[in-house]
C-alpha positions, 0 to 999 in steps of 0.5 A: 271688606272693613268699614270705620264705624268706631274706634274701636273697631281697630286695635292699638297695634292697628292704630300705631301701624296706621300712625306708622303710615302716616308717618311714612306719607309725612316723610315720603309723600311722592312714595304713595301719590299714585297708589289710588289712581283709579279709585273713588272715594264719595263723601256723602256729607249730610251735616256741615263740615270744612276740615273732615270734608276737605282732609278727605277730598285732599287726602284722596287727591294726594294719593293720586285717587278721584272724589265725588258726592256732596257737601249738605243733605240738602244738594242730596236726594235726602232731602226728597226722602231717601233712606240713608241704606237706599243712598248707600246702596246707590253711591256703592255702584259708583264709588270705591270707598265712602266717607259719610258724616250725618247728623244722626248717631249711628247712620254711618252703621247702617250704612256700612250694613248696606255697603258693598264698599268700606264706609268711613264713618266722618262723625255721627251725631254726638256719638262717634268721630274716629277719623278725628281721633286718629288725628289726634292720636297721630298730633300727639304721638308726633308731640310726645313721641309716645301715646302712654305715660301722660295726662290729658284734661279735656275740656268744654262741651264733654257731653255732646262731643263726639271727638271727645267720646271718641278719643276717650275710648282710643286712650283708654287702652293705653299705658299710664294715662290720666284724664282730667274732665273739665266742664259745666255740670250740664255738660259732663261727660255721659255716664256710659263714658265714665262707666263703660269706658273709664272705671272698666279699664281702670283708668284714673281721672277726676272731673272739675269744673275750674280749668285753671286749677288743674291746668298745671298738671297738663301735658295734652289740653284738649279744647272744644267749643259748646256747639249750638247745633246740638242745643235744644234751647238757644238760651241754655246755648248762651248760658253755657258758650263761654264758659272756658275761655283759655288765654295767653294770660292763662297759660303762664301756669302751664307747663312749657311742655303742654299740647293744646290741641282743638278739633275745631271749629273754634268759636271764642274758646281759645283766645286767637293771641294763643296761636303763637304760643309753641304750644298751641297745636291746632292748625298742625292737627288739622294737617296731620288730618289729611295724613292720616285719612290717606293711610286708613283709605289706604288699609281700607281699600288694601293698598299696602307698600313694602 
């Protein structure tokens, strides 16, 4: 038995299989719309989500499967106190598979460690999202046909961004990617990321804090939106929300080529005139979500076609 708890949990030859697979659904969905017939997925959402939540619930339907479990921890017996291990242990006697997200960094782990069924980590806390980033490596793949030889810039919240963290981590083992850190200097990327991530694989990057003039060197732009929940002080929250506001008018120094994706929700960091723009890809990553969780519950569970 395998859980997801982190990115790097899977190899690159891994991750391209799995990209491969969904592919493969993309092209041929009736090929795999019974393959789980009979199984279980539980989603134990214990934070707020609509994209990871619903990709899951549909990806699971779309492969024939049945989805049980709960949207809050409040409709959960959390809220009377129960341990996420207890919990766990409990949704393992009726599920086949289990998603959770939780709003502290690393219950995903320990619920894999009292797990006798895979377990998905769906993001925990500020630290890890792995189901986002093999979305955003499947958009990009589909985009540039490749995953190596471009540069990235992410920008807003680097700190507390676990999507961020995540696919920071997955592209580092990649050919010839440059990444360009664009954020206030309250919320830069954290130092184990430049450190343990970054310079030990030697990958080249710069960090700004002015978007536009390092926007003309972008094949990817990454946007994410300053999340409140993660703020102490709703003060400093309004101080910081919109400090990067990308546009139609700020684009005209892009390249005609650019990627612009965001894991979403969006707040005001993206201008909705930019949703016509062909280079805004957003709404088609929230849909190459759904593919790809249909092909890690089916490497997770065992499920392979020829």
């Amino acid at each position: 038995m395998r859980s997801l708890i982190n990115i790097l949990d899977l190899t690159t030859a891994e991750i391209d299989k799995m990209l491969d697979t969904a592919d493969d659904i993309i092209a041929n969905p009736k090929k795999y719309s019974e393959v789980c017939h009979g199984k279980k997925l539980a989603t134990l959402f214990f934070e707020p989500s609509t994209r990871t939540r619903l990709s899951f619930e549909a990806a699971m339907y779309e492969l024939g499967g049945n989805v049980l479990g709960f949207s809050e921890a409040q409709s959960s017996s959390a809220a009377k106190g129960e341990s996420v291990a207890d919990t766990t242990r409990t949704v393992c006697c009726y599920a086949d598979i289990i998603a959770m997200r939780h709003p502290k960094e690393g219950a995903p782990l320990v619920a894999s460690m009292n797990s006798t069924v895979p377990i998905i980590n769906a993001g925990d806390g500020g630290h890890n999202h792995p189901t986002q980033t093999l979305t955003d490596l499947l958009t990009i793949r589909r985009k540039k046909g490749k995953l190596s030889d471009f540069t990235i810039g992410f920008c807003g919240d680097l700190k507390f961004g676990r999507t961020v963290h995540s696919l920071i981590q997955a592209l580092s083992r990649y050919e010839n990617i440059k990444i360009i850190l664009i954020s206030p200097n309250e919320l830069k990327v954290p130092s184990y990321i430049k450190h343990d991530v970054l310079r030990k694989n030697g990958i080249e990057y710069k960090q700004t804090t002015d978007l536009e003039s390092v926007l003309p060197e972008l094949d990817v732009l990454y946007m994410t939106r300053v999340q409140r929940e993660r703020f102490l002080s709703e003060e400093e929250y309004i101080r910081l929300r919109d400090s990067y506001i990308l546009t139609r008018e700020k684009l005209k120094i892009a390249k005609e080529s650019l990627t612009i994706l965001h894991p979403l929700p969006r707040v005001n960091e993206i201008s909705v005139d930019v949703d016509d723009d062909p280079r805004a890809c957003y709404f088609e990553q929230a849909l190459c979500g759904k593919f790809v969780r249909m092909a890690l519950i089916m490497e997770l569970l065992g499920i392979h076609l020829d």
